[in-house]
C-alpha positions in Angstrom: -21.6 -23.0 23.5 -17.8 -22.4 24.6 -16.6 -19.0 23.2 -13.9 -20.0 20.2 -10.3 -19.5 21.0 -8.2 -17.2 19.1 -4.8 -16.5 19.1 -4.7 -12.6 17.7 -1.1 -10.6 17.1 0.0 -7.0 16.4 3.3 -6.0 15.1 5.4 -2.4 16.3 8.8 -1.6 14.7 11.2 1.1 14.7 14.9 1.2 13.3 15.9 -0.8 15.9 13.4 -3.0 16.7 10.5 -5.4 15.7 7.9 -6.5 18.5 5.3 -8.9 17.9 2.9 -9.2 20.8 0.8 -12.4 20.8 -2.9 -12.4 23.0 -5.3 -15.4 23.1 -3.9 -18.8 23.0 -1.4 -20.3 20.9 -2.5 -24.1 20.4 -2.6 -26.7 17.9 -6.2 -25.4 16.8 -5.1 -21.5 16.8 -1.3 -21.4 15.3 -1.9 -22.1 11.7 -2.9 -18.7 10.6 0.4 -17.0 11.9 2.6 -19.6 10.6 0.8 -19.0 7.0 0.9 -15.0 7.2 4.5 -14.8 9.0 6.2 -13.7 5.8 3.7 -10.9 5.3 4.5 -9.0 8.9 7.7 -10.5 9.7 10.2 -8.7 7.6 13.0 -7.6 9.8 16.8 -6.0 8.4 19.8 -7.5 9.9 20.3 -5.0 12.2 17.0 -5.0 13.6 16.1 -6.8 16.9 13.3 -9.0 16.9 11.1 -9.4 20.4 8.2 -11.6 20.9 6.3 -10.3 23.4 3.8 -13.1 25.5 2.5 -10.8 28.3 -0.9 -11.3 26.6 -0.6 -14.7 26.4 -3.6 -17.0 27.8 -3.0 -20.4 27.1 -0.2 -22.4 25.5 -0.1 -26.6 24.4 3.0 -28.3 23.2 2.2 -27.6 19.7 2.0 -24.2 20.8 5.5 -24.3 22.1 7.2 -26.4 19.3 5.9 -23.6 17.2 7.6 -21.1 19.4 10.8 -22.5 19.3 11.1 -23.1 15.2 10.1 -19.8 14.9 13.3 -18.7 17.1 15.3 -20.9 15.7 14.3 -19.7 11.9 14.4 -15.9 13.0 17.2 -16.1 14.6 19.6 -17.5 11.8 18.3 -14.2 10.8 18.5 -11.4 13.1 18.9 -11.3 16.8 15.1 -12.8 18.9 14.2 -12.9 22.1 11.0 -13.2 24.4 10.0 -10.7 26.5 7.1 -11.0 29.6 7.6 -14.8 29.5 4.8 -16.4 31.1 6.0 -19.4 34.1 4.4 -22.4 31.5 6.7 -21.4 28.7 9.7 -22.2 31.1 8.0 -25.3 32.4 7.5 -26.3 28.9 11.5 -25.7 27.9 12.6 -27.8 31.5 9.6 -30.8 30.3 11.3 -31.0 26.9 15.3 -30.7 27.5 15.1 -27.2 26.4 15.8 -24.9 29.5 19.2 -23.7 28.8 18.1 -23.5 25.0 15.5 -21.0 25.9 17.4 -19.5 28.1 19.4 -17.6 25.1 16.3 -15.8 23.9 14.4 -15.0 27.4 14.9 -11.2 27.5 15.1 -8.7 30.9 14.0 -5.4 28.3 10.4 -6.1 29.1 8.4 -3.1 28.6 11.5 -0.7 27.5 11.4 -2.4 24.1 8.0 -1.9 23.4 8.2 1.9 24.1 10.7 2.4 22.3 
Protein backbone atom coordinates (compact mmCIF):
# COMPACT_ATOMS: atom_id res chain seq x y z
CA UNK A 1 0.00 0.00 0.00
CA UNK A 2 1.48 3.52 -1.14
CA UNK A 3 1.51 5.92 1.85
CA UNK A 4 -1.44 8.68 1.10
CA UNK A 5 -0.31 12.10 0.05
CA UNK A 6 -1.12 15.08 1.98
CA UNK A 7 -0.61 18.48 1.41
CA UNK A 8 -0.45 19.97 5.35
CA UNK A 9 -0.02 24.02 6.10
CA UNK A 10 0.66 26.24 9.10
CA UNK A 11 0.04 29.85 9.25
CA UNK A 12 2.57 32.61 11.39
CA UNK A 13 1.62 36.36 11.47
CA UNK A 14 2.71 39.42 13.10
CA UNK A 15 1.72 43.13 12.36
CA UNK A 16 3.44 43.06 9.41
CA UNK A 17 3.29 39.89 8.02
CA UNK A 18 1.34 36.65 7.27
CA UNK A 19 3.34 33.42 6.17
CA UNK A 20 1.73 30.37 5.15
CA UNK A 21 4.15 27.48 4.85
CA UNK A 22 2.80 24.62 2.64
CA UNK A 23 4.63 20.75 3.15
CA UNK A 24 3.56 17.62 1.33
CA UNK A 25 2.32 17.88 -2.14
CA UNK A 26 -0.07 20.22 -3.60
CA UNK A 27 -1.96 18.20 -6.45
CA UNK A 28 -5.22 17.81 -7.95
CA UNK A 29 -6.03 14.98 -5.22
CA UNK A 30 -4.51 17.15 -2.11
CA UNK A 31 -5.67 21.01 -2.90
CA UNK A 32 -9.27 20.84 -2.13
CA UNK A 33 -9.16 21.09 1.56
CA UNK A 34 -7.14 24.47 1.59
CA UNK A 35 -9.08 26.08 -1.11
CA UNK A 36 -12.36 25.19 1.17
CA UNK A 37 -10.73 26.43 4.65
CA UNK A 38 -8.72 29.52 3.09
CA UNK A 39 -11.19 32.02 4.51
CA UNK A 40 -10.85 30.56 7.93
CA UNK A 41 -6.72 31.22 8.26
CA UNK A 42 -6.33 33.61 5.56
CA UNK A 43 -7.48 36.91 7.02
CA UNK A 44 -4.79 39.43 6.28
CA UNK A 45 -5.34 43.71 6.90
CA UNK A 46 -4.23 45.89 4.11
CA UNK A 47 -1.13 46.60 5.38
CA UNK A 48 -0.11 43.26 6.08
CA UNK A 49 2.29 41.32 3.67
CA UNK A 50 1.35 38.01 2.75
CA UNK A 51 4.26 35.23 2.03
CA UNK A 52 3.76 31.78 0.88
CA UNK A 53 6.44 29.86 1.84
CA UNK A 54 7.19 26.34 -0.45
CA UNK A 55 10.48 25.26 1.11
CA UNK A 56 8.49 22.30 2.36
CA UNK A 57 7.13 21.56 -0.72
CA UNK A 58 7.44 17.82 -2.18
CA UNK A 59 5.61 17.56 -5.15
CA UNK A 60 3.52 19.90 -7.38
CA UNK A 61 1.00 18.97 -10.75
CA UNK A 62 -0.49 21.61 -12.89
CA UNK A 63 -3.50 21.65 -10.94
CA UNK A 64 -1.33 22.26 -8.16
CA UNK A 65 0.12 25.31 -9.86
CA UNK A 66 -3.11 26.81 -11.42
CA UNK A 67 -4.21 26.78 -7.83
CA UNK A 68 -1.11 28.67 -6.94
CA UNK A 69 -1.53 31.34 -9.18
CA UNK A 70 -5.50 32.12 -8.50
CA UNK A 71 -4.65 32.19 -5.18
CA UNK A 72 -1.97 35.17 -5.95
CA UNK A 73 -3.97 36.67 -8.15
CA UNK A 74 -7.19 36.73 -5.50
CA UNK A 75 -4.77 37.76 -2.56
CA UNK A 76 -3.13 40.01 -4.20
CA UNK A 77 -6.05 42.37 -5.31
CA UNK A 78 -5.88 42.37 -1.62
CA UNK A 79 -2.72 42.93 -0.01
CA UNK A 80 0.71 42.63 -1.20
CA UNK A 81 1.88 38.28 -1.91
CA UNK A 82 4.80 36.84 -2.68
CA UNK A 83 6.63 33.33 -2.65
CA UNK A 84 9.39 32.74 -0.72
CA UNK A 85 11.97 29.28 -1.01
CA UNK A 86 10.56 28.68 -4.57
CA UNK A 87 11.27 25.36 -5.54
CA UNK A 88 13.09 25.03 -9.51
CA UNK A 89 9.42 23.17 -10.80
CA UNK A 90 7.32 26.11 -9.84
CA UNK A 91 9.50 28.29 -12.27
CA UNK A 92 9.53 25.44 -14.91
CA UNK A 93 5.84 25.37 -14.45
CA UNK A 94 5.47 29.53 -14.98
CA UNK A 95 8.07 29.32 -18.33
CA UNK A 96 5.73 25.80 -19.63
CA UNK A 97 2.50 27.94 -19.31
CA UNK A 98 3.54 31.69 -20.55
CA UNK A 99 3.70 32.71 -17.09
CA UNK A 100 7.46 33.44 -16.20
CA UNK A 101 7.51 37.11 -16.04
CA UNK A 102 3.93 36.90 -14.33
CA UNK A 103 5.51 35.00 -11.58
CA UNK A 104 8.20 36.77 -11.47
CA UNK A 105 6.29 39.82 -9.55
CA UNK A 106 5.55 37.61 -6.59
CA UNK A 107 8.99 35.46 -6.30
CA UNK A 108 10.46 37.02 -3.18
CA UNK A 109 14.58 37.30 -2.14
CA UNK A 110 13.29 37.65 2.09
CA UNK A 111 13.51 33.91 2.35
CA UNK A 112 14.00 33.00 5.87
CA UNK A 113 14.02 36.82 7.30
CA UNK A 114 10.20 36.86 6.92
CA UNK A 115 9.49 33.90 8.72
CA UNK A 116 11.60 35.08 11.75
CA UNK A 117 10.29 37.92 11.93
Amino acid sequence: MKPEKTLQWSVFQNNESQVVQLKGELTRATLRPLWEQRASFLQTNANQSLYWDLAQLARIDSAGFAFLTELLNHYGKQTKNSLIHVPEVIKTLAELYGLNDWIKQYISNKNQDVINA
